[in-house]
N, C-alpha and C positions, 0 to 999 in steps of 0.2 A: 081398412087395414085387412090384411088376406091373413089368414090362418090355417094351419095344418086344416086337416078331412080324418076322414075313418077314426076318431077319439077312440083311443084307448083308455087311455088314463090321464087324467087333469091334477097335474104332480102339486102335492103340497109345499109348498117350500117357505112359510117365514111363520113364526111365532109370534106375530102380532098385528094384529089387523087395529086399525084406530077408526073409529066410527065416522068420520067427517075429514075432507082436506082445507088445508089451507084456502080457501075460497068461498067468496060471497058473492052477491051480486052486488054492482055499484062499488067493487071495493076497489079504494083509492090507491093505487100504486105509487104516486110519487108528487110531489109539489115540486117544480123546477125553477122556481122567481122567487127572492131574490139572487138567492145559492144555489145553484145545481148541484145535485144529487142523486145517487144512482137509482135507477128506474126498480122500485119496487123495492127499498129498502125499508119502507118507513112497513110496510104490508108485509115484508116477511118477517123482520122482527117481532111484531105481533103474533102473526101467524106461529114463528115457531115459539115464543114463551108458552101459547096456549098448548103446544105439540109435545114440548119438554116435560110442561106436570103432567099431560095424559100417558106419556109412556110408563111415566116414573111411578105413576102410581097402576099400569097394569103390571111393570115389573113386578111390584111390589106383591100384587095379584099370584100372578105368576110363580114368583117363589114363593108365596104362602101354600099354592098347589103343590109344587110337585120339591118342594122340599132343597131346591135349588140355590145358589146365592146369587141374589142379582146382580148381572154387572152393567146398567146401568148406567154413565156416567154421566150424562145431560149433553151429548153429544148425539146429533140426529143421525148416525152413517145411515147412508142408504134410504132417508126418503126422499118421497116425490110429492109435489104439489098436482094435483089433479083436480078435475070437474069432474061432481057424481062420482070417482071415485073415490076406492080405501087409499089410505097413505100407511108406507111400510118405515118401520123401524127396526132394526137389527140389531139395536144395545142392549136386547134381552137374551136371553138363552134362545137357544137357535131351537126350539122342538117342531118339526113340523105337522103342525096340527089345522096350518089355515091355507084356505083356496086361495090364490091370489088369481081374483075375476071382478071384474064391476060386478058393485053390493055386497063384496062377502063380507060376512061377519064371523067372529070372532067364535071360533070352535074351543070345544077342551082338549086339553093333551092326552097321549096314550094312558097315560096313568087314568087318568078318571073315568076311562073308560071300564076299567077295573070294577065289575060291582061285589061291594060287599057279599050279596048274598050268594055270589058264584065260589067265594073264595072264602065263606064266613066257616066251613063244616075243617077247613085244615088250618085255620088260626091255632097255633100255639106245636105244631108239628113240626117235629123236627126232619129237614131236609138233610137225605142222603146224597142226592145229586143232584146237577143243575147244569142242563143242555140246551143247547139254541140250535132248533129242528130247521135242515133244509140250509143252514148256510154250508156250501163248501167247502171254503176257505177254513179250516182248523185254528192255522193261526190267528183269524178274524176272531175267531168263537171264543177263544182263550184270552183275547185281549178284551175283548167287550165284556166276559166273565168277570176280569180283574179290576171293572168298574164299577162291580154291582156292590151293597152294601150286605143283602145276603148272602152266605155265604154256607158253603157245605156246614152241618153242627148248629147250625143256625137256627132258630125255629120262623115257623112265618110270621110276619107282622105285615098288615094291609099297610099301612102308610110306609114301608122300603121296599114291598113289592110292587108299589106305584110308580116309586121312585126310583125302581132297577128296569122298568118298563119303559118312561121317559128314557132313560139310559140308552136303550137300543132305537128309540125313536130318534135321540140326539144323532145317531150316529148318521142319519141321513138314506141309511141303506136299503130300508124298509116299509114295504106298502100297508101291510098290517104287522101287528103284532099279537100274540093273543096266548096267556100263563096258563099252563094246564096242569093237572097233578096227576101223579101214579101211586096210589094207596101203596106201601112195601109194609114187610112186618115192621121195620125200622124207624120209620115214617113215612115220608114220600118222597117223589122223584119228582122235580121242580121241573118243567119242560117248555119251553117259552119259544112256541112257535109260529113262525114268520114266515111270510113273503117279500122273497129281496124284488128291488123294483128293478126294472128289465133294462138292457143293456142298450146303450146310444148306440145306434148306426151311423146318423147324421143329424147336426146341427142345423136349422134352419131360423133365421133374423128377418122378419117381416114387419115392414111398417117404416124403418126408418130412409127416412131422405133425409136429414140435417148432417148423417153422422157415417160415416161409411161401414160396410159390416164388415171389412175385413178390421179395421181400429176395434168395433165391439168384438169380435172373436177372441180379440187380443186381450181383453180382458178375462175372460171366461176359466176359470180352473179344471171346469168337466170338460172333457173331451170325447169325441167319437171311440167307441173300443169299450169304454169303461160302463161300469154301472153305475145309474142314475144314481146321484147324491144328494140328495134331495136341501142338508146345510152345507155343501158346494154351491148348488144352483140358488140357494135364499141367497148368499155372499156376492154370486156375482151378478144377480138380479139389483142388490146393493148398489155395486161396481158402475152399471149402466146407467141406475137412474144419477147417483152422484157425477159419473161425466158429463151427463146432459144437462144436471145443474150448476156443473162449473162451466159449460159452452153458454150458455147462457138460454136454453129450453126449459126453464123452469116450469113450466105446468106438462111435456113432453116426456114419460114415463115407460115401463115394462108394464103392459094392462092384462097381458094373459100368458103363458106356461101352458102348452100342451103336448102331448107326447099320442102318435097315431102305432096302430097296429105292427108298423114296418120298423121302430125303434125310433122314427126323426122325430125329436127334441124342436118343438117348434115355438119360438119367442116372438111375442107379438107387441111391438111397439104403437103406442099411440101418440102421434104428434100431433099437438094442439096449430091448427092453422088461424091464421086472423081470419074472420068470416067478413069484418067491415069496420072501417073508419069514420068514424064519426066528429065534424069540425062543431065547436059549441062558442059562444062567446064574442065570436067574431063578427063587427058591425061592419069598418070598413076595409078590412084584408080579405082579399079573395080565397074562396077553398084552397085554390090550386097553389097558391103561393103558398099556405103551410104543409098542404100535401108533398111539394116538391122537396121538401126539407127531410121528409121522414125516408128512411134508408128499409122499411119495411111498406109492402102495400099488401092487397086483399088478396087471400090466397099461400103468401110464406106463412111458414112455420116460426109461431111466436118464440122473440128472443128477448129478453130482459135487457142486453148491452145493446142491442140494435135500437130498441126502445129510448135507452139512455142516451143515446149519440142523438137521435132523434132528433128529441128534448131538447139539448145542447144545440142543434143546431137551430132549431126554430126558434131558441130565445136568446142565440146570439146574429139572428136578422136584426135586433132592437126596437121590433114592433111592437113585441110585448113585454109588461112588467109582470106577467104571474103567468104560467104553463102548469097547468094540472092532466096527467094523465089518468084513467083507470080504466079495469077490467070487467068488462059486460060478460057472462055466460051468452054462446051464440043462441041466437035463436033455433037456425036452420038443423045443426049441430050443436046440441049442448058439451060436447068434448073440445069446440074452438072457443076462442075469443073473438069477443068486438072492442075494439079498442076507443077509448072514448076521449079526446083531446077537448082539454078546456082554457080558452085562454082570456086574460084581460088585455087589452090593447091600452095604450098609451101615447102618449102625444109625440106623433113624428115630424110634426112642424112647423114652425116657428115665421113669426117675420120681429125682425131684431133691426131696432133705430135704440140706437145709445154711445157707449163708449168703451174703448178698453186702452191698455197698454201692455206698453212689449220692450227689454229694453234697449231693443234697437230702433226702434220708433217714439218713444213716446206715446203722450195718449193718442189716441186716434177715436175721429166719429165712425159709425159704423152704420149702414145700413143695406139691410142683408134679409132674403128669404129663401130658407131652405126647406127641403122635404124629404125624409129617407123613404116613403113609401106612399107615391104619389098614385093618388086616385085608388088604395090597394093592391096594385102590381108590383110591388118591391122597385121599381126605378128611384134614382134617386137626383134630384136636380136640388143646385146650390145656385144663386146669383149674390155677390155683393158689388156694394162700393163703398169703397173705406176715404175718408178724406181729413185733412187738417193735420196731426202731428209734425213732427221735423221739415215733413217733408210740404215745400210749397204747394205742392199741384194737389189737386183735388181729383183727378183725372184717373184714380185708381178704378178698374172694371174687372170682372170674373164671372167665368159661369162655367158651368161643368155638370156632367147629363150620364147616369147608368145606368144602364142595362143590365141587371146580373144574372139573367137568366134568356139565353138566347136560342139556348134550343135545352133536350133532356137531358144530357150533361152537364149542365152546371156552366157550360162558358159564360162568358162577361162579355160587353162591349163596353166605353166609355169613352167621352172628350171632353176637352178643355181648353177653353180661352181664355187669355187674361193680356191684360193691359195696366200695369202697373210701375209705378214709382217709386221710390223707396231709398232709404240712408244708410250709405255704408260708412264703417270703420276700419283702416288697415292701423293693424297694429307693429312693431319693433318687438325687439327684447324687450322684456319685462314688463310686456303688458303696457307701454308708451303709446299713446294714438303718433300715427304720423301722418294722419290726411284723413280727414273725413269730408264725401262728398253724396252728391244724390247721382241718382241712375234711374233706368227706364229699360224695361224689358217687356217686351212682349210676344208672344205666342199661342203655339197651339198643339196638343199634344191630344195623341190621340192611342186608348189602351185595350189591344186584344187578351183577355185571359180565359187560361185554357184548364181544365180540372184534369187531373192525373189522377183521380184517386182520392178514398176518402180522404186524405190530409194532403196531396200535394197538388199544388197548380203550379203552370207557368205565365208569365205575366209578362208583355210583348208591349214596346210603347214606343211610339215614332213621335219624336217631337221637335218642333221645327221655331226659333226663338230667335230673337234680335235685343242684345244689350246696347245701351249707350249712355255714355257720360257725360252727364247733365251739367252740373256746375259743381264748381268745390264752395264748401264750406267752412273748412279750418283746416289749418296746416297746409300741407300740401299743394298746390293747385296743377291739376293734370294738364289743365287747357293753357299752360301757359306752350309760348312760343317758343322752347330749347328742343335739340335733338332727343333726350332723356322721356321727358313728356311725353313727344310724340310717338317713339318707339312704346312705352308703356298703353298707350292707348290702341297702338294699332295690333299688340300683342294680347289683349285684354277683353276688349272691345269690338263686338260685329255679329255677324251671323253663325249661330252653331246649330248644325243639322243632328241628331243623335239617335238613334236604335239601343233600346233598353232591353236585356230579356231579365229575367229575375226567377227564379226557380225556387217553392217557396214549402217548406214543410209545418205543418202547424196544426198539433193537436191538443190547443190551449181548451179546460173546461168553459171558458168565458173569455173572450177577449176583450170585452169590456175591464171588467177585475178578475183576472188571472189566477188562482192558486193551486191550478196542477198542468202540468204539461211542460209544453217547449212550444218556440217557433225558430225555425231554421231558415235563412233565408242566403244563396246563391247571386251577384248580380255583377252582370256583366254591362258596360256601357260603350257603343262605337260611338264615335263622330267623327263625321267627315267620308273620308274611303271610298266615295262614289255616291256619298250622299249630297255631297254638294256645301257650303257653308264655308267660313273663312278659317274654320281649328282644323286638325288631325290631331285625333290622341284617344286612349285607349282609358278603360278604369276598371278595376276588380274588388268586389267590396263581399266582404264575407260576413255577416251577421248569425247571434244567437243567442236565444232565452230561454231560462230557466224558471221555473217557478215552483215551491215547494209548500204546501200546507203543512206549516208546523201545527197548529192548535187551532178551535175554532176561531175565524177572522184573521189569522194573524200567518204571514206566507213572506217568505224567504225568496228574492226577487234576484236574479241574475243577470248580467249581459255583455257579453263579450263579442268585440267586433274590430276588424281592421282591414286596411285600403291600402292597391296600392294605383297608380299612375303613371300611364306609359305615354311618352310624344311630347310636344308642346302642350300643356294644359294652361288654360286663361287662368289668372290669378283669380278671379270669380267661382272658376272651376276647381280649384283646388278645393282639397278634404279641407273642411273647418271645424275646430273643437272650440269649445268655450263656452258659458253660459249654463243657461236653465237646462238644455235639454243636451248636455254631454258630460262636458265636466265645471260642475257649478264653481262657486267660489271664484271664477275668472270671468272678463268681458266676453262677449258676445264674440262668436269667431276668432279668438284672439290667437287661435295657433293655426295656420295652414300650411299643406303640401302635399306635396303627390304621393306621400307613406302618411299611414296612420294608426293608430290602434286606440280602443278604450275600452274600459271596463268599469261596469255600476253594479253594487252590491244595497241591495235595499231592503231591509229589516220594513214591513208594514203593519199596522196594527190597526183595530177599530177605537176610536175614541166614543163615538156616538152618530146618531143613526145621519149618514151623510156626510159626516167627518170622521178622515183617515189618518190618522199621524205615520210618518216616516221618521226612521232613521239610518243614514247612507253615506255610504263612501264611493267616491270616483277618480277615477283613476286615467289618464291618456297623454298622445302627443299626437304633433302633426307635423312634419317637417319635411325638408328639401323640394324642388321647383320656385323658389319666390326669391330670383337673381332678380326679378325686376325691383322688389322694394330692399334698396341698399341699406334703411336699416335695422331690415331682419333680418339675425344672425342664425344659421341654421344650427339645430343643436335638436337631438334624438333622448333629452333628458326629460324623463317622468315628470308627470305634473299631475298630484295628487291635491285631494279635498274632499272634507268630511263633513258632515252636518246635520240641522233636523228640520222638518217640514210636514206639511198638514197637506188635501187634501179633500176638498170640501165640493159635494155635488150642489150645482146651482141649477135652475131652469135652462139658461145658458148652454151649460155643459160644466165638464169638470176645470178645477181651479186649483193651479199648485202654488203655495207659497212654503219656500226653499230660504232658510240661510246655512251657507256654506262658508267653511272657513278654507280656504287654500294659503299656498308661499306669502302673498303678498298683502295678507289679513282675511276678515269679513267683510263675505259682500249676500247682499239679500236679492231673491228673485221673484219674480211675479208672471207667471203664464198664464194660459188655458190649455186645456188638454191633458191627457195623460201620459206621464213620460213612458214610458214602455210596458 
């Protein structure tokens, strides 16, 4: 840090120096599993209760000196967390009595400087007059006169001439002070003189890179022209350290106040830089994949929110269940920090042979190995094969491979194959099945995504797929021989070529379990157009979450979204509402069409450790495009449904069970997953 030259005078500015900061070594800044929370709050909290009784009781000092009333109020204005050094407080009387340099300590005020036996031979003397030697200004002298408790007629007493001496020290203006008497036949002539401290030429701010100096000037009450004010510059020495601890430079402070021969006013900022990072804990995740996560590296300037995003983002990879951070004193530098990451890891993967159900399928066998973070590289590879349920074929296949980190910004690579079969339902008005049959889709999709910035990406996906209809099952039969049929199938049914972009903002504290933030998401879908395939048609789908922490565990869930559809759209293709994951209380896809809209309202709460109880309301429709099934009647009328549901983490993954009551009764639901 660069500092004036030629010292003149090392200006006193704050009344209170506190013997130790905020700081230890080894002290824990923050635990980020299973809750995230902000980085350093559990360490400042601490830190300032022990800060609040020390002030409070030199206030208390303080006014017992100089006769003052404390004000006090267990509010920190103006301090700073620092290494090695003092930390300042301003909730006392402003006297300036203290150096503000690494190690000062804690001086007396002008009053005490007062010694009895200078002043012990004119105790009880009555004062004829009372002048303040060397200031100019008259009107200065007569106002700072009309705050002393002496007064002309007066006689002396040592404890208000101590207290008329702080007086002038309070006022800022003053390099010394110092009470002298004039023996009169009368009494004496009270004469209390001073040296005013010297006039600012130029302001000078050195040290800061986090914060620009013309914003710090902005702050500043002294100005060039004026004379040094010594509780002007304590205030806005205040002013500085508090905006660097609301930018989030908490240990980043005001270390020294110097003033050279020529007038410049020279402010020396100390910024704490990270000296080194240090990975602890981790067995099979590579350094570099938790270093990539952190938005701070060796060399910036320590920030407590940058810390905190940090956090957040390395333990919403899912590789670990517990992130501890904390604060090393540097070695190299003991004014920086070493930042000390400690994590638990946890199990990212699985091989799964069992069962589930869905209620579009039925049970189904499942057998499936996935990995979120293979080998410790953050990639992530899924294969199943699912077989049995409704549907006859056993022939279900998937696999799917990412890459989420392909170069230093954050892009993605990803693809995906699959081969699968599956039962659908078309449904009529009011929820009527009118043909349930099986199908076969397969392809391949493949997904470029691109980081915008800490919260947005875009997300690019070319995917290339073949539908066909397998056999009916009930009602309906597609395959049968009439013109009707045919036309439904060749409309429905084939190749669709498609270009995804998705545009996506999202600064959920957890995206696991959500309880502050949003996610914003943009998505456009072509098919067809030069891509080749048997559709043309267009899709615009607008999504968005809320999420609000009312009280601990318990968070206020939003989501509002709607679609619309341009072209020929497959019946397949159309928006579909219904079920567990839109609006419960109804079948499975039972509403479609190329317009749509819904909204979910979700009250959640903790019941016990891994079970979450919900209470929720949903709300949508989906309608017009579906001329093919003649007995769906299109209609744009709301379809609401309320209810309660649980929430229960397995090995597996999460598990929702959902009853909803909608129009047409209760109906109960059973997933995996999390609904949003």
């Amino acid at each position: 840090m660069k500092t004036c030259t030629k010292q003149l005078l090392t200006v006193m500015i704050t009344s209170a120096l506190m013997a130790g900061p905020a700081w230890a070594a080894n002290q824990e800044v923050s635990t980020m599993a299973p809750t995230i929370t902000q980085a350093a709050t559990q360490g400042d909290k601490e830190s300032n209760n022990a800060t609040m009784s020390q002030v409070a009781n030199q206030a208390s000092e303080v006014s017992a000196q100089t006769g003052l009333r404390s004000t006090f109020e267990g509010k920190p204005v103006g301090y700073f967390t620092g290494i090695g050094d003092v930390m300042i407080d301003q909730s006392v009387p402003s006297q300036p009595f203290a150096v503000l340099q690494p190690g000062a300590e804690m001086n007396l005020p002008y009053g005490d400087e007062v010694s009895d036996a200078d002043i012990a031979k004119y105790i009880g003397k009555t004062i004829t007059s009372i002048q303040v030697a060397n200031v100019e200004d008259k009107q200065l002298e007569a106002a700072l006169k009309k705050r002393f408790i002496l007064q002309v007629g007066d006689v002396v007493q040592a404890n208000y001439l101590r207290h008329d001496v702080n007086i002038l020290g309070a006022s800022g203006l003053f390099a010394t002070i110092k009470p002298t008497f004039q023996v009169v036949p009368e009494g004496v002539k009270l004469i209390y003189v001073v040296k005013q401290n010297p006039r600012i030429t130029r302001i000078s701010i050195r040290g800061n890179k986090s914060i620009p100096a013309t914003k710090l000037h902005q702050l500043l009450n002294i100005k060039p022209g004026m004379t040094l004010n010594t509780t002007f510059l304590s205030k806005d020495v205040a002013n500085i350290n508090l905006l660097y601890n609301n930018w989030g430079y908490m240990i980043s402070h005001v270390s020294e106040v110097k003033m050279n021969d020529s007038g410049v006013l020279c402010i020396g900022i100390s910024e704490a830089q990270i000296e080194d990072i240090r990975i602890r804990g981790n067995i099979k995740t590579k350094d570099h994949v938790i270093l990539r996560e952190m938005r701070l590296g060796k060399g910036d300037i320590f920030n407590k929110e940058l810390v905190s995003r940090s956090i957040q983002r390395i333990y919403n990879t899912g590789y670990f269940e517990d992130v501890n951070v904390r604060l090393l004193q540097g070695q190299q530098d003991p004014q920086n920090v070493i930042l000390e990451i400690e994590v638990a890891e946890q199990k990212t993967g699985s091989i799964t042979i069992g069962a589930g159900y869905s209620d579009a399928d039925g049970f189904v066998g499942v057998i499936g190995l996935s990995e979120t973070n293979l080998r410790g590289t953050g990639d992530k590879v899924n294969i199943n094969w699912e077989f049995g349920g409704k549907s006859r074929s056993n022939k279900n296949h998937s696999l799917s491979y990412t890459h989420p980190w392909l170069n230093k910004y954050g892009d993605s690579l990803g693809f995906s194959l699959y081969d699968r079969k599956g039962q659908q339902t078309d449904y009529g008005s009011g929820g009527k099945a009118i043909a349930t049959y099986e199908k076969k889709t397969r392809g391949l999709g493949i997904t470029y995504g691109r980081s915008r910035g800490e919260y947005l990406a875009d997300y690019f996906t070319l995917e290339l797929k073949k539908s066909e209809y397998v056999r009916a099952i009930s009602g309906k039969n597609y395959l049968a021989n009439d013109v009707k049929s045919k036309e439904f199938l060749k409309n429905n049914f084939g190749r669709s070529h498609s270009l995804t972009w998705a545009h996506v903002f999202d600064n959920r504290d957890n995206v696991f379990d959500p309880s502050r933030g949003k996610r914003i998401s943009l998505t456009s879908i072509v098919t067809g157009y030069g891509l080749g395939g048997d559709f043309k048609y267009t899709k615009f789908i607008a999504e968005a979450r809320t999420y609000h922490k009312v009280s601990n565990g318990r968070v206020l869930a939003f989501r509002l979204m709607g679609g619309m559809g341009f072209g020929s759209v497959p019946y397949n293709e159309l928006f579909a509402l219904g079920g567990a994951d839109t609006i419960r209380g109804y079948e499975d896809d039972e509403f479609r069409g190329n317009r749509m809209y819904a909204a979910t309202l979700e009250y959640r709460y903790p019941i016990a450790k891994k079970i979450q109880g919900v209470v929720f309301a949903d709300v949508g429709n989906a309608w017009g495009g579906t001329k093919d099934i003649e007995e769906h009647q299109d209609s744009n009328k709301l379809h609401a449904s309320g209810g309660l549901g649980f929430r229960v983490t397995t090995p597996i993954g999460p598990v929702r069970l959902d009853y909803a009551w909608g129009q047409n009764g209760g109906k109960f639901h059973f997933s995996f997953g999390g609904k949003f």
